[in-house]
C-alpha positions as CSV (number, residue, x, y, z in Angstrom):
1,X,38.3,103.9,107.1
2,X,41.3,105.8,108.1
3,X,41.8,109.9,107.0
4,X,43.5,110.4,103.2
5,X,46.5,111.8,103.0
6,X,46.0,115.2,101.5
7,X,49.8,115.6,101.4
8,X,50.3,112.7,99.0
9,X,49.1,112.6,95.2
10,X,46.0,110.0,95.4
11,X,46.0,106.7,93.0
12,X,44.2,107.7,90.4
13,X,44.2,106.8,86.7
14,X,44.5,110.6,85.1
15,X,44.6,110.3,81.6
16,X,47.1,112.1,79.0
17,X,44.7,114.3,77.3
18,X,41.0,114.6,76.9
19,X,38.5,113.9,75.4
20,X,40.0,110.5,76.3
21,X,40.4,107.6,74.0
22,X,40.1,110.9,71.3
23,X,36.5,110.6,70.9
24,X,35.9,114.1,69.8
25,X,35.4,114.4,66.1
26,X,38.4,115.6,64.8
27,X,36.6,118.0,61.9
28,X,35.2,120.3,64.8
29,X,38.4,120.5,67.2
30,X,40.2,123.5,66.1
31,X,41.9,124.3,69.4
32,X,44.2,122.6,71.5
33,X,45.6,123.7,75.1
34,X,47.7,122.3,77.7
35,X,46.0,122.6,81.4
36,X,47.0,121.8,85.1
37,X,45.3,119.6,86.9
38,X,45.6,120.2,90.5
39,X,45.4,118.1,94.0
40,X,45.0,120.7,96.8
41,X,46.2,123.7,95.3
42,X,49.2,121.5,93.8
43,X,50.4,120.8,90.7
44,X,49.3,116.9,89.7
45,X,49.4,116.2,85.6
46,X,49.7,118.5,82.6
47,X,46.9,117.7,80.6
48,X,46.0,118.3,76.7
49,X,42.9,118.8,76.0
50,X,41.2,119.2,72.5
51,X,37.7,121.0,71.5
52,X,36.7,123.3,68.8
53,X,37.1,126.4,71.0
54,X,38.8,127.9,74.6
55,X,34.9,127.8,76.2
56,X,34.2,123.9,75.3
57,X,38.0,123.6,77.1
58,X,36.8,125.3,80.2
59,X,33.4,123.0,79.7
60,X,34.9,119.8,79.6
61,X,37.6,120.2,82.2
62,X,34.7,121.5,84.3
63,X,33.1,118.6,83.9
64,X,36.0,116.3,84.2
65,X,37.0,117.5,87.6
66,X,33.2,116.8,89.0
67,X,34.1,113.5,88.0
68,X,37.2,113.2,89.3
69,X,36.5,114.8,92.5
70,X,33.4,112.6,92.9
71,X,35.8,109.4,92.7
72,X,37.8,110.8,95.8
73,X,35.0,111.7,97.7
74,X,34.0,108.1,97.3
75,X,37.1,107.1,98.3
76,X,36.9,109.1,101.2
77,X,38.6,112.6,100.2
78,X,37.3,115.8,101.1
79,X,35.0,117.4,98.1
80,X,36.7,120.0,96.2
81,X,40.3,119.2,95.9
82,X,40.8,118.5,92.4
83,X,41.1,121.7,90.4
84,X,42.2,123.1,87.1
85,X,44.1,125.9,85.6
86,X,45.2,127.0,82.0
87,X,49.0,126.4,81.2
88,X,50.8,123.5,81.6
89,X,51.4,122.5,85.4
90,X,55.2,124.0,86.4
């Protein structure tokens, strides 16, 4: 299998917001943000994310980018090069 490019943005399906197909219950979300989802230090996908508070945000997006970064490894990416910040990417 030949190198990634780590240069390039990789093919993957990165939804609009999260939780994803909005299967939170809507009676305990009470805050909304926007965060960036990064490839390699760079900006990839503003993301919205709902969850009744600013520590479940952190929680989920933590565990979303395990995910995600587990599907490049297996795809032959380095570990560790999907990231997130608060804020909408710039």
């Amino acid at each position: 299998m030949s190198e990634p490019d780590l240069d390039t943005l990789p093919d993957v399906d990165v939804p609009d917001s999260l939780p994803e197909g909005g299967n939170l219950d809507t009676t305990v979300t009470l805050f909304t943000a926007d965060v960036c989802l990064r490839f390699n230090g760079r900006s990839w996908k503003t993301l919205t994310v709902s969850a009744p508070g600013p520590d479940e945000i952190a929680d989920l997006m933590n565990q979303y980018v395990l995910r995600l970064n587990a599907v490049l490894v297996s795809r032959g990416y380095p570990p560790g090069l999907a990231t997130w910040g608060p804020g909408a990417c710039p």
